[in-house]
DRENDO-1510 file (C-alpha; in Angstrom, 1 decimal, always signed):
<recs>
REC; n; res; u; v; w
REC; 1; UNK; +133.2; +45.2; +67.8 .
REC; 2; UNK; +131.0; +46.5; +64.9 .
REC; 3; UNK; +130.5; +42.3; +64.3 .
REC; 4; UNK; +129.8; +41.7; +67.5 .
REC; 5; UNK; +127.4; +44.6; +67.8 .
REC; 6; UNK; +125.2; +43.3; +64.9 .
REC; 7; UNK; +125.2; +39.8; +66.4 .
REC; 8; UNK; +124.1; +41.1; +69.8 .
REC; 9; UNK; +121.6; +43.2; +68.4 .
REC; 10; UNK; +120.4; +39.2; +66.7 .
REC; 11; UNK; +120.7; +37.7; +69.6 .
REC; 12; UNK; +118.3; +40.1; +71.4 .
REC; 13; UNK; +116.0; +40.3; +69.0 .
REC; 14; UNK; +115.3; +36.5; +69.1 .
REC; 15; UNK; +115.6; +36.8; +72.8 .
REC; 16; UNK; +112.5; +39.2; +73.2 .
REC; 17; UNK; +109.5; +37.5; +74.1 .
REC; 18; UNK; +107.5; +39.9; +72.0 .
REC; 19; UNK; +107.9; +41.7; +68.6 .
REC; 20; UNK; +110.4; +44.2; +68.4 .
REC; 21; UNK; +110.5; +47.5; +66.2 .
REC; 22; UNK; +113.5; +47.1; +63.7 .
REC; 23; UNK; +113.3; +50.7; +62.7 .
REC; 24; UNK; +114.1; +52.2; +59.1 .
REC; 25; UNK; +113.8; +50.1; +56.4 .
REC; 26; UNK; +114.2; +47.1; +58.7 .
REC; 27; UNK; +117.5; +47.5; +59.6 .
REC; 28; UNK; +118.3; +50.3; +61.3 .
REC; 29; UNK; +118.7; +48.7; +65.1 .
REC; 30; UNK; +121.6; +46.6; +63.0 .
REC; 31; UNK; +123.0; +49.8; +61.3 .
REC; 32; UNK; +122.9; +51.7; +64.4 .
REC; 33; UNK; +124.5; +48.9; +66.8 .
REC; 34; UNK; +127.6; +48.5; +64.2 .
REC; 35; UNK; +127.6; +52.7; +63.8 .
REC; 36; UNK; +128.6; +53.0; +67.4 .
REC; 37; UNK; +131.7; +51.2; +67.3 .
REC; 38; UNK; +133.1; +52.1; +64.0 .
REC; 39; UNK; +134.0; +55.6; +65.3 .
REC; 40; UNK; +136.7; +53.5; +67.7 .
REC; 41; UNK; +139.0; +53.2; +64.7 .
REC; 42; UNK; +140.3; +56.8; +65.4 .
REC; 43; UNK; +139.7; +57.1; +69.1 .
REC; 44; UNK; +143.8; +58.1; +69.5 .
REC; 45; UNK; +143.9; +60.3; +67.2 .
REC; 46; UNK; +140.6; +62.3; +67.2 .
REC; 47; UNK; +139.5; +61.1; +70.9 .
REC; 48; UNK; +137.5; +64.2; +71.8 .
REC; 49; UNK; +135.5; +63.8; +68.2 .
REC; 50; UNK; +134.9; +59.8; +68.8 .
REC; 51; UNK; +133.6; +60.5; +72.3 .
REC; 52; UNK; +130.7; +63.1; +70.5 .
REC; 53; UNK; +130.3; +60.9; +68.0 .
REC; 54; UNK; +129.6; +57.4; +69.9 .
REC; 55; UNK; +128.0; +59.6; +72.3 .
REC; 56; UNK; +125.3; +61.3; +69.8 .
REC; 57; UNK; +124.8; +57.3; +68.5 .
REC; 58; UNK; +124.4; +56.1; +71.5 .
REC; 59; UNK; +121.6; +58.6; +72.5 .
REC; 60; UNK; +119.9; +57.8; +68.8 .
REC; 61; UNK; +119.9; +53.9; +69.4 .
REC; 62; UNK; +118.9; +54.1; +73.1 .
REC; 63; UNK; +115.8; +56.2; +71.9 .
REC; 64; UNK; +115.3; +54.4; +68.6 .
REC; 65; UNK; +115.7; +50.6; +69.7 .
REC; 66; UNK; +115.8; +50.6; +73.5 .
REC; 67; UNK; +115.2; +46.6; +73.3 .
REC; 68; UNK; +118.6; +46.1; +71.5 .
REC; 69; UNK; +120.1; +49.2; +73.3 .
REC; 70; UNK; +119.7; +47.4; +77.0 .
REC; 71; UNK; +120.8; +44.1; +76.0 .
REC; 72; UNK; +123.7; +45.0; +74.2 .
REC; 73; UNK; +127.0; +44.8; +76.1 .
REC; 74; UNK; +128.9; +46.1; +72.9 .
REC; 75; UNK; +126.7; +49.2; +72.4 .
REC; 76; UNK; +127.6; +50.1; +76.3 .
REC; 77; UNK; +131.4; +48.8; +75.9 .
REC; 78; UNK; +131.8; +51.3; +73.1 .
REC; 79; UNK; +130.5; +54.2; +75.2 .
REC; 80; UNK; +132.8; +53.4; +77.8 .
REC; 81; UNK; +136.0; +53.0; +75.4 .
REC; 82; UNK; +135.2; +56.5; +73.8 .
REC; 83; UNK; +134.9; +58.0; +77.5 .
REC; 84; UNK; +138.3; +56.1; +78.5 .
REC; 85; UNK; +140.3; +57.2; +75.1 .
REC; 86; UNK; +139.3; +60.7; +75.8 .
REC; 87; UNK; +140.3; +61.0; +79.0 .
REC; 88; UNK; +143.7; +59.0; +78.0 .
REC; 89; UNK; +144.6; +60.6; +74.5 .
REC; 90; UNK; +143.2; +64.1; +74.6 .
REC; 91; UNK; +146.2; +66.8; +74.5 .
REC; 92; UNK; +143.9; +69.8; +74.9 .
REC; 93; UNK; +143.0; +68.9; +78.5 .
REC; 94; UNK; +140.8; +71.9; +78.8 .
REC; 95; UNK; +139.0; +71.0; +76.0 .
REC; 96; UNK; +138.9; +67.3; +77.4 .
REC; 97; UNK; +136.9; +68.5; +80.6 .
REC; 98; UNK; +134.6; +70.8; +78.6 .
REC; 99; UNK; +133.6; +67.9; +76.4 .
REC; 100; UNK; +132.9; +65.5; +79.0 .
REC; 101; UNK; +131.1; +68.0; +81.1 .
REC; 102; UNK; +128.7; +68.3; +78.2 .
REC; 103; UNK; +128.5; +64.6; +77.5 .
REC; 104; UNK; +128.1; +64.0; +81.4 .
REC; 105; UNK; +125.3; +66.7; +81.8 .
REC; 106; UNK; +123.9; +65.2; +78.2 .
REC; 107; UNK; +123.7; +61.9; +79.6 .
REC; 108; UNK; +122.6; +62.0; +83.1 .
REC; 109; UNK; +119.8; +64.7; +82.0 .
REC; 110; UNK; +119.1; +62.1; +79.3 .
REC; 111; UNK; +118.7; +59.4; +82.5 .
REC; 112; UNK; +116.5; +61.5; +84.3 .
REC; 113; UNK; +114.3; +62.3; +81.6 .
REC; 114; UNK; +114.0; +58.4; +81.3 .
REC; 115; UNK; +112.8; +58.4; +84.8 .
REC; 116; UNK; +110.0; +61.1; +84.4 .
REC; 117; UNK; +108.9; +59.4; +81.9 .
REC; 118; UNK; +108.9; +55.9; +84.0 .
REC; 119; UNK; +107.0; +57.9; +86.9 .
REC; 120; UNK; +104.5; +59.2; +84.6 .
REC; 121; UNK; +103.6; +56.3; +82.6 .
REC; 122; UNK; +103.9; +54.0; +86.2 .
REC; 123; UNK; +106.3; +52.1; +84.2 .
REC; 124; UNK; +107.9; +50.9; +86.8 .
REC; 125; UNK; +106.3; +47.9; +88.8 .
REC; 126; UNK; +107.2; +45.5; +91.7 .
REC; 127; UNK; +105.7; +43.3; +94.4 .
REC; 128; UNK; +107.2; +45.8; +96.8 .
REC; 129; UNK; +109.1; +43.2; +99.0 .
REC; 130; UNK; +112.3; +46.0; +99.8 .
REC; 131; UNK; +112.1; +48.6; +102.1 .
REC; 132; UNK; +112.0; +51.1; +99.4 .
REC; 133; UNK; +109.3; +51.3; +96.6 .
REC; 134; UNK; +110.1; +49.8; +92.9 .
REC; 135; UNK; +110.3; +52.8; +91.7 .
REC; 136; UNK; +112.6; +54.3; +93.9 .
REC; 137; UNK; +115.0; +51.5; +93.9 .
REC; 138; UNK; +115.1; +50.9; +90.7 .
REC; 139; UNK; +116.1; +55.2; +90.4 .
REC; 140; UNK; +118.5; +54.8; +93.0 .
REC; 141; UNK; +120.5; +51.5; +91.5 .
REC; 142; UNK; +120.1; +53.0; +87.6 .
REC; 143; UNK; +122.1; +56.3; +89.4 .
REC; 144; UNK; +124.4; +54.2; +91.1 .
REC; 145; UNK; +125.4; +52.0; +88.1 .
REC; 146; UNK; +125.9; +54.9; +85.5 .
REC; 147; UNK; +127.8; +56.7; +88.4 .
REC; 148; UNK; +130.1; +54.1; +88.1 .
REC; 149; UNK; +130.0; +53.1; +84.8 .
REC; 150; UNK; +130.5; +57.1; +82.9 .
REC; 151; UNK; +133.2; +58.4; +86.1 .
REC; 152; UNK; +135.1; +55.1; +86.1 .
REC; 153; UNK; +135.9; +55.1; +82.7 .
REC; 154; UNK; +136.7; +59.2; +82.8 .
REC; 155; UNK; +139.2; +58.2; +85.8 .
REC; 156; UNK; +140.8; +55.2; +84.4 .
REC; 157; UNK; +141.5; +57.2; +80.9 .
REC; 158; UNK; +142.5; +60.1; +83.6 .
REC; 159; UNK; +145.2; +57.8; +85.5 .
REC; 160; UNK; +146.3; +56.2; +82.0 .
REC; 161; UNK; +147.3; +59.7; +81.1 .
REC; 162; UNK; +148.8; +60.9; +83.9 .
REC; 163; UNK; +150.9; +57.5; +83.9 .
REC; 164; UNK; +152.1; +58.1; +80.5 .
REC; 165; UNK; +152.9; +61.4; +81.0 .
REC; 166; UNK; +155.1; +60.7; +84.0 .
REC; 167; UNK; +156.9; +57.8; +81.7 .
REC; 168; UNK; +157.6; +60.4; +78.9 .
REC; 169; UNK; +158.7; +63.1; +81.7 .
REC; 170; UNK; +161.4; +60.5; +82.9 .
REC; 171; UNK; +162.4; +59.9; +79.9 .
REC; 172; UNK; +163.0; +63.7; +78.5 .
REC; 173; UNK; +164.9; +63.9; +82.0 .
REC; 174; UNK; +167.3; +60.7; +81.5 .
REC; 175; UNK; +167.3; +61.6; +77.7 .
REC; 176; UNK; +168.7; +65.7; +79.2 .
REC; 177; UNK; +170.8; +63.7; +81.9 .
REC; 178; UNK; +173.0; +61.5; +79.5 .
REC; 179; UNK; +173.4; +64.5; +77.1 .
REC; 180; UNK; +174.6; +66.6; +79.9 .
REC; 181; UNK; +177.1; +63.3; +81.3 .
REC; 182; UNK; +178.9; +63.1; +77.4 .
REC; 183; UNK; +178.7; +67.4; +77.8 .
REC; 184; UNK; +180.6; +67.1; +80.8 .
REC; 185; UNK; +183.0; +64.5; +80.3 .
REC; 186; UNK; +183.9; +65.7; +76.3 .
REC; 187; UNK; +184.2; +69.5; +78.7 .
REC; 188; UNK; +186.4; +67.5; +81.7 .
REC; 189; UNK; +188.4; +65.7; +79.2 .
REC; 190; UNK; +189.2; +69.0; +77.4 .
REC; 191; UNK; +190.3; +70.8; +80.7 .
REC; 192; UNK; +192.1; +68.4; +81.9 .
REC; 193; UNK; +194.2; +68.1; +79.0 .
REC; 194; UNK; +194.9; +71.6; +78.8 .
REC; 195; UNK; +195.8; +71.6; +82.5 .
REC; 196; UNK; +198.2; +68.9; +82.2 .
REC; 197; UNK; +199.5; +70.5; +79.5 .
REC; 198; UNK; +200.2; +73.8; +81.5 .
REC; 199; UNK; +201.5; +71.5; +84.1 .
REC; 200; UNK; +204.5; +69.7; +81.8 .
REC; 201; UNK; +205.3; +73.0; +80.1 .
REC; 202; UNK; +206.1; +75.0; +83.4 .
REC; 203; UNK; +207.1; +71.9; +85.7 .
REC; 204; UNK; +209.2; +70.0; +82.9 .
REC; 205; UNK; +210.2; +71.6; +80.1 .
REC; 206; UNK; +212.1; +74.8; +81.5 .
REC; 207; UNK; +214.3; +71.6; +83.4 .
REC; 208; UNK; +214.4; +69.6; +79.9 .
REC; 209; UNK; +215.4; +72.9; +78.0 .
REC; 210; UNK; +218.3; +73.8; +80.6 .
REC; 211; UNK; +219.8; +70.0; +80.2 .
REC; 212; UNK; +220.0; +70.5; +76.6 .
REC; 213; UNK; +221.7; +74.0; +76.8 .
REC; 214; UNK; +224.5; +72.2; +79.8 .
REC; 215; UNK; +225.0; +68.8; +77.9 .
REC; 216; UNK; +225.5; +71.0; +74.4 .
REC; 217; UNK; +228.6; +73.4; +76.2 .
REC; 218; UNK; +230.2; +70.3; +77.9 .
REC; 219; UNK; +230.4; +68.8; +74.8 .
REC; 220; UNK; +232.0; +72.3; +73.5 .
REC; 221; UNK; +234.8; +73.2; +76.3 .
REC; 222; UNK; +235.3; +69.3; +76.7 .
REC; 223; UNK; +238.5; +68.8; +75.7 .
REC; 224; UNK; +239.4; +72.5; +76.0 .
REC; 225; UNK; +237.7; +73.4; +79.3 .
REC; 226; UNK; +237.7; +69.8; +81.7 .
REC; 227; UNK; +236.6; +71.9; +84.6 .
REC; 228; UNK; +233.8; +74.1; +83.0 .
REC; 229; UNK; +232.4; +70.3; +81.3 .
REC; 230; UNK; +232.5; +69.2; +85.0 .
REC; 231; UNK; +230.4; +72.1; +86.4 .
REC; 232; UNK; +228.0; +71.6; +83.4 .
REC; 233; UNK; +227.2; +68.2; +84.1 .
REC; 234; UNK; +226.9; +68.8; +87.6 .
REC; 235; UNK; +223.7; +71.2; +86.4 .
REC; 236; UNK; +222.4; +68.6; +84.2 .
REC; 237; UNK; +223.0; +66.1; +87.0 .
REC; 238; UNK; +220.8; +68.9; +89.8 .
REC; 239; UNK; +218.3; +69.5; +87.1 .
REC; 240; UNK; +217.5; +66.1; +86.2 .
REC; 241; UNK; +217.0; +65.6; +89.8 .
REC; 242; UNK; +214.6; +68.2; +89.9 .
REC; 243; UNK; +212.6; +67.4; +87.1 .
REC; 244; UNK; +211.9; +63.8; +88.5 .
REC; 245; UNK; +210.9; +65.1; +91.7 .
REC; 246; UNK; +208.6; +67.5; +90.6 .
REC; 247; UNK; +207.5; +65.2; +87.6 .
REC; 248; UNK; +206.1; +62.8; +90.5 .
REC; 249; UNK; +204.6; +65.8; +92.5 .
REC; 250; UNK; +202.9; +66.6; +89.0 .
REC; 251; UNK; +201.9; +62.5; +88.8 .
REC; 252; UNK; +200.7; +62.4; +92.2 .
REC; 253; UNK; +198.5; +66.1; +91.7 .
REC; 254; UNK; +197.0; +65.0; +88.6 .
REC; 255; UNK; +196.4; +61.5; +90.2 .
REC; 256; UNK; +194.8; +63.0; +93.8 .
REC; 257; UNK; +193.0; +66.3; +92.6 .
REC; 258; UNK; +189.6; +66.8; +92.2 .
REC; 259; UNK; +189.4; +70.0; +90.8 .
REC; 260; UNK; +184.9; +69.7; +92.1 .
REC; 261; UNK; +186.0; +69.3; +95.5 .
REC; 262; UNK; +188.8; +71.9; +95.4 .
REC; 263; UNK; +186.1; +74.5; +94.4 .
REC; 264; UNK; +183.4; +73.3; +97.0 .
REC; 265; UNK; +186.0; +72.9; +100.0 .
REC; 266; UNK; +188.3; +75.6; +99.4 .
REC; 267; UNK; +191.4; +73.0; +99.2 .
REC; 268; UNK; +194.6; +75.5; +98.5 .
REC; 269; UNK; +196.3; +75.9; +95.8 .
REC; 270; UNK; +199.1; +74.0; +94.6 .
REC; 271; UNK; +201.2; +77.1; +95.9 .
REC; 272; UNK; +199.9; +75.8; +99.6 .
REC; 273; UNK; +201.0; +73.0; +101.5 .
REC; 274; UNK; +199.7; +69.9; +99.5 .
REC; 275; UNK; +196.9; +68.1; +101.2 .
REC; 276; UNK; +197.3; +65.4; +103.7 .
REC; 277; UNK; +196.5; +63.9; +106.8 .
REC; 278; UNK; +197.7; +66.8; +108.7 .
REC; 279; UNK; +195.5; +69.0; +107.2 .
REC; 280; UNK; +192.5; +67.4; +108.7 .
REC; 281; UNK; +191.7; +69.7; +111.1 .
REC; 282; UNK; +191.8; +72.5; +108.6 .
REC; 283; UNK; +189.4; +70.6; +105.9 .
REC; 284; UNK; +187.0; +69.9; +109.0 .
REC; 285; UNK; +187.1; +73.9; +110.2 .
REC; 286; UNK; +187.1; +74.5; +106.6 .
REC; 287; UNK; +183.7; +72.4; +106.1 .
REC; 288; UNK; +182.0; +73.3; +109.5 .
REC; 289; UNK; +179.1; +76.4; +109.4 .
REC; 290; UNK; +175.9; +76.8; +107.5 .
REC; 291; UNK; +173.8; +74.4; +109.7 .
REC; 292; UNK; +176.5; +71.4; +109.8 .
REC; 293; UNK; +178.4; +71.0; +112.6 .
REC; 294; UNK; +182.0; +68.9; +112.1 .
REC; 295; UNK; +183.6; +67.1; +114.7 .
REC; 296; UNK; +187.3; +66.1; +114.7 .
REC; 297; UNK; +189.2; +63.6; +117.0 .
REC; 298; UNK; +192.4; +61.3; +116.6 .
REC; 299; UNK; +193.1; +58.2; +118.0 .
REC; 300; UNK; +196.4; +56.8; +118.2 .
REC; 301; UNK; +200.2; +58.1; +118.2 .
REC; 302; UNK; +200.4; +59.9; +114.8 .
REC; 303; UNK; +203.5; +58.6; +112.7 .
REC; 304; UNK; +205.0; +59.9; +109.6 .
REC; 305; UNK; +202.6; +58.6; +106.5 .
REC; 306; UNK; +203.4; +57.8; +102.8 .
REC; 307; UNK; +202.9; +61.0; +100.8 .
REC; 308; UNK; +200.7; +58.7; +98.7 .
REC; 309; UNK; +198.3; +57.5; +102.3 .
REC; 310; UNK; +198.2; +61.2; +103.4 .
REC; 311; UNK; +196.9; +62.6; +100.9 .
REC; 312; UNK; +194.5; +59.5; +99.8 .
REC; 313; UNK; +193.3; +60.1; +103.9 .
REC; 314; UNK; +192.8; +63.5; +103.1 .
REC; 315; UNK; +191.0; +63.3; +100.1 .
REC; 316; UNK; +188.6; +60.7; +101.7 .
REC; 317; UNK; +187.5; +63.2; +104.1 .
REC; 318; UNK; +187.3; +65.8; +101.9 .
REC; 319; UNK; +184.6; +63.8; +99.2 .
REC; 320; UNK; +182.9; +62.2; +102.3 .
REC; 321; UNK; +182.0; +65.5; +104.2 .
REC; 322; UNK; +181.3; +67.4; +100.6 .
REC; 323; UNK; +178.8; +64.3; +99.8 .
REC; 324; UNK; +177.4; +65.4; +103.7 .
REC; 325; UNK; +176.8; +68.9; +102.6 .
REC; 326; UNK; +175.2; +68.2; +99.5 .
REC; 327; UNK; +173.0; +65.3; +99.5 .
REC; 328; UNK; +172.4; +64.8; +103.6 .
REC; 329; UNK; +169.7; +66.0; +105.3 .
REC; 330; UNK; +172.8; +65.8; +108.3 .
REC; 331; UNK; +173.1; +68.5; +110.8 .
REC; 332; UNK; +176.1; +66.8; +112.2 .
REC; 333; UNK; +179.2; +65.2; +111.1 .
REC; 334; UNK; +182.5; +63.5; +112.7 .
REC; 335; UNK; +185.9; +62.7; +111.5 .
REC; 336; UNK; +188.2; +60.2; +112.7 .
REC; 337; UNK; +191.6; +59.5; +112.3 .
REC; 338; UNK; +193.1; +56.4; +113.5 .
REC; 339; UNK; +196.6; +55.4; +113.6 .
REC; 340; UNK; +196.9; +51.8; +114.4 .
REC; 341; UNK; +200.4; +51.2; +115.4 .
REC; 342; UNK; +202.6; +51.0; +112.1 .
REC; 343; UNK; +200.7; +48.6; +110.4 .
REC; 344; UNK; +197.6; +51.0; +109.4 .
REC; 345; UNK; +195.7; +54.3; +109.6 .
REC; 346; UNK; +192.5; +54.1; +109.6 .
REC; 347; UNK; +189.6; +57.5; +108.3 .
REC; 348; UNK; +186.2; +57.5; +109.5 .
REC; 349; UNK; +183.1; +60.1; +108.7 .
REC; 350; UNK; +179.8; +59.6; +110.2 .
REC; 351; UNK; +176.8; +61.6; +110.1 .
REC; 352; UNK; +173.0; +61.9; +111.5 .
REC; 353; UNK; +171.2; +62.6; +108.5 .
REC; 354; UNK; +169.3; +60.6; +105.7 .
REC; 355; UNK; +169.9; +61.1; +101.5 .
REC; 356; UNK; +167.6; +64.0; +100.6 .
REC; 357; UNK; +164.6; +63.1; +98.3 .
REC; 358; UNK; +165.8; +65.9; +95.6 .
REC; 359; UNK; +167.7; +64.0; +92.9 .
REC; 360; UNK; +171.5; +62.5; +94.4 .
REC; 361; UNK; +174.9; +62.8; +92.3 .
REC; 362; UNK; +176.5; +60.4; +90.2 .
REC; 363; UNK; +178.0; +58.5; +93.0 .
REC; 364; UNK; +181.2; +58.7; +91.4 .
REC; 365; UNK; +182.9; +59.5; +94.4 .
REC; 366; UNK; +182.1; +56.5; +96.2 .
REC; 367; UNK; +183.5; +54.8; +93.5 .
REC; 368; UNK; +186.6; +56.7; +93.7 .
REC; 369; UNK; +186.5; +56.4; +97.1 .
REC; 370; UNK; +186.7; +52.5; +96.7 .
REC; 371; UNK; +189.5; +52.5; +93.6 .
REC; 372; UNK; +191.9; +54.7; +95.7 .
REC; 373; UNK; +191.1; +52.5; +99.1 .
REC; 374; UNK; +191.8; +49.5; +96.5 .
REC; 375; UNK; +194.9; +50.3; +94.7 .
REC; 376; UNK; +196.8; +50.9; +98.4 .
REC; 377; UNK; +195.8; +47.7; +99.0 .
REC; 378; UNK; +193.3; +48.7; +101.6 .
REC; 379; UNK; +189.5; +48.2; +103.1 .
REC; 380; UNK; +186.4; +50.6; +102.9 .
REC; 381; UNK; +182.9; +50.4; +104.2 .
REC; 382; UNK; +180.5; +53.2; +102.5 .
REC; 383; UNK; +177.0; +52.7; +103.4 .
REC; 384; UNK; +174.3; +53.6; +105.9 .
REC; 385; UNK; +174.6; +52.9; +109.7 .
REC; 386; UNK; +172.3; +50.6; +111.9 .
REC; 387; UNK; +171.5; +53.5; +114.1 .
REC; 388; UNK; +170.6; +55.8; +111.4 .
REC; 389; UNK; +173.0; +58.4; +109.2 .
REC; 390; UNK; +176.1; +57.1; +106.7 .
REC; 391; UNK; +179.5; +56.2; +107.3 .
REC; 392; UNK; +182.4; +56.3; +105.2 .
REC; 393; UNK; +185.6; +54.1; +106.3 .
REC; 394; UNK; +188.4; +53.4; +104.9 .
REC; 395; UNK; +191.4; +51.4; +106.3 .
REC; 396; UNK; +195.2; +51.9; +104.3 .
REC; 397; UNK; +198.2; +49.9; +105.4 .
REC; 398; UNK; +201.1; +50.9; +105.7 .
REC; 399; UNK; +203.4; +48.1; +104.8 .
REC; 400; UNK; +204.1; +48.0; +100.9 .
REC; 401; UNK; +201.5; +45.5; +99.4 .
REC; 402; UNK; +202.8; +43.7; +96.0 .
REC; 403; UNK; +201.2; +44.4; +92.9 .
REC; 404; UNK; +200.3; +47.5; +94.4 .
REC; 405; UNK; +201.7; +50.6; +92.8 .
REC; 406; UNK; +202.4; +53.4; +95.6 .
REC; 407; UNK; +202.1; +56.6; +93.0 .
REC; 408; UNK; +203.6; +59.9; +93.9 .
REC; 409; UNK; +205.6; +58.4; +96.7 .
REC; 410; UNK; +208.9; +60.6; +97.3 .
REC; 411; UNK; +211.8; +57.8; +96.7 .
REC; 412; UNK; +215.5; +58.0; +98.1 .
REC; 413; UNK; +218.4; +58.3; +96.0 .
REC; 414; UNK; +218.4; +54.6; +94.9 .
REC; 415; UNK; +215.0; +54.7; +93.1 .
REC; 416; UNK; +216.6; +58.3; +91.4 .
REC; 417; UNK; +219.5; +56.7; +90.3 .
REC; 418; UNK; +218.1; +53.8; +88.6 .
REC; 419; UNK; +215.9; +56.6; +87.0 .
</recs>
């Protein structure tokens, strides 16, 4: 820019149709029109000292060598770079205003001087065609163009800043998010190891233990004691059994629970009934109050479900009307249980509301939604409703799908005996 400026200030020189003052030494209009963009060069990292700087120069040159000053679209480019990088670079943003208050007031007192001037030296001449006078129009259109020119470059640098700042804000905030994610799942992995642990050591090991003992005094009174071997292995036999059944109910709890929901439903313990489809009427009372009203209605003859169905209905509920409460703007919600002969039960929620604007979840339940639909071998639809609100539906059948791997299902005595 410093190149083109010299060449500029050339090129208007042999463009005036009379002589033109060069200044110091011959070339200070040259020195002066390459002076005011050299500053440029640091305009990110000093941008309030560069706008001072080019602004003083461009003051000196407009006063110095007006002929090159007017016809020089780099002298005026620079001016409005300098304004722009301040308004875009400057941290201090106090210190940004201040500075272009000053240059603003500096300038446009600088502009009306020029105009006094014009007036008293009758400068300004025309063949008065307009409606207003030469002088006046020509005041009026210089006001309008520097308007535009110092203000447009002040907000362009403004909205530059404001959109990097928003980009670096969402960045900090995805940066926090993915930190807090690998937080919580190294945290979820942690506790749910340690509750699983807890869960084999109470539910399994006392049975595992007592075998042990009973297999280790048959093998003792044996031969000695037939009958006392006999009521050992019987124990061994009634333990065993127990510790398969409740080794599923401990498969099936740590495959169903969600220990998020548990806390924001109230689910009961694991000393409670175990959820199911049952229980729906309890989840939806449960759910009801604080400005959302939950409806509940059942269609069809109820029939006995898989342990694995009821509680996968149950659970469907629960994460639909929780995602309701929390990131709805609903004031209304409605559950639906369908039994559709024996071939399929069917678990609708529907709501009035729209997703609030405040930042949603993970949508991790949805997802989970859809794997547990999916590895019964079922249907769901999870999205928003043609008549406004959202819907969550999920058909299960009944019948046993292949490939499909029915998990905490109670079996009979066959499946325990091939055990």
């Amino acid at each position: 820019m410093a190149v083109a400026g010299v060449l500029g200030t050339e090129l208007a020189r042999g463009a005036s149709p009379s002589p033109v003052e060069l200044g110091i030494g011959g070339i200070e209009a040259y020195v002066l029109s390459a002076a005011i963009a050299l500053p440029l060069c640091l305009r990110r990292r000093f941008p309030l000292i560069v706008l001072v700087a080019v602004s003083v120069l461009f003051f000196v040159a407009g006063e110095r060598v007006p002929w090159a000053f007017g016809s020089n679209l780099v002298t005026q480019a620079s001016q409005f770079i300098a304004l722009y990088a301040a308004a875009a670079w400057a941290q201090d943003r106090r210190r940004m205003k201040v500075t272009m208050v000053v240059v603003f007031v500096g300038m446009f007192g600088w502009l009306i001087s020029g105009f006094v001037r014009a007036l008293r030296h009758d400068s300004i001449k025309g063949t008065t065609q307009g409606v207003l006078s030469p002088y006046v129009s020509y005041v009026l259109l210089a006001i309008a163009l520097n308007v535009l020119y110092f203000f447009g470059a002040y907000f362009w640098g403004r909205t530059a800043w404001a959109g990097a700042r928003q980009r670096y804000e969402l960045e900090s905030q995805a940066a926090e998010l993915a930190a807090q994610q690998q937080a919580n799942a190294r945290r979820a992995v942690i506790d749910e190891r340690l509750r699983i642990s807890r869960e084999l050591h109470d539910v399994v090991a006392h049975h595992i233990s007592s075998i042990g003992v009973q297999a280790g005094g048959a093998r003792r009174v044996m031969e000695k004691d037939p009958e006392a071997a006999k009521n050992a292995l019987s124990v061994i036999e009634n333990s065993s059994r127990t510790a398969v059944n409740e080794m599923r109910q401990l498969l099936g709890m740590l495959r169903a629970a969600d220990p998020e929901l548990d806390d924001e439903l109230g689910t009961p313990s694991l000393k409670q009934p175990q959820a199911g489809a049952d229980r729906l009427p309890a989840l939806v009372a449960d759910v009801g109050g604080e400005g959302l009203e939950v409806g509940f209605h059942q269609i069809g003859r109820p029939i006995e479900l898989p342990e694995t169905v009821s509680v996968s209905v149950y659970r469907i509920a629960q994460e639909a009307l929780t995602n309701v409460r929390r990131h709805s703007t609903a004031r209304s919600a409605h559950v639906t249980l369908r039994y559709l002969g024996d071939s399929a039960v069917e678990v609708e929620v529907i709501d009035d509301g729209r997703p609030k604007h405040a930042p949603v979840g993970s949508r991790l339940g949805h997802v989970g939604i859809r794997e547990r639909v999916g590895l019964l071998g079922g249907e769901s639809e999870i999205g928003p409703r043609p008549v406004g609100g959202f819907r969550v539906r999920a058909r299960i059948p009944l019948q046993v799908v292949p490939g499909v791997a029915a998990y905490g299902v109670q079996g009979g005595s066959d499946a325990e005996e091939k055990a």
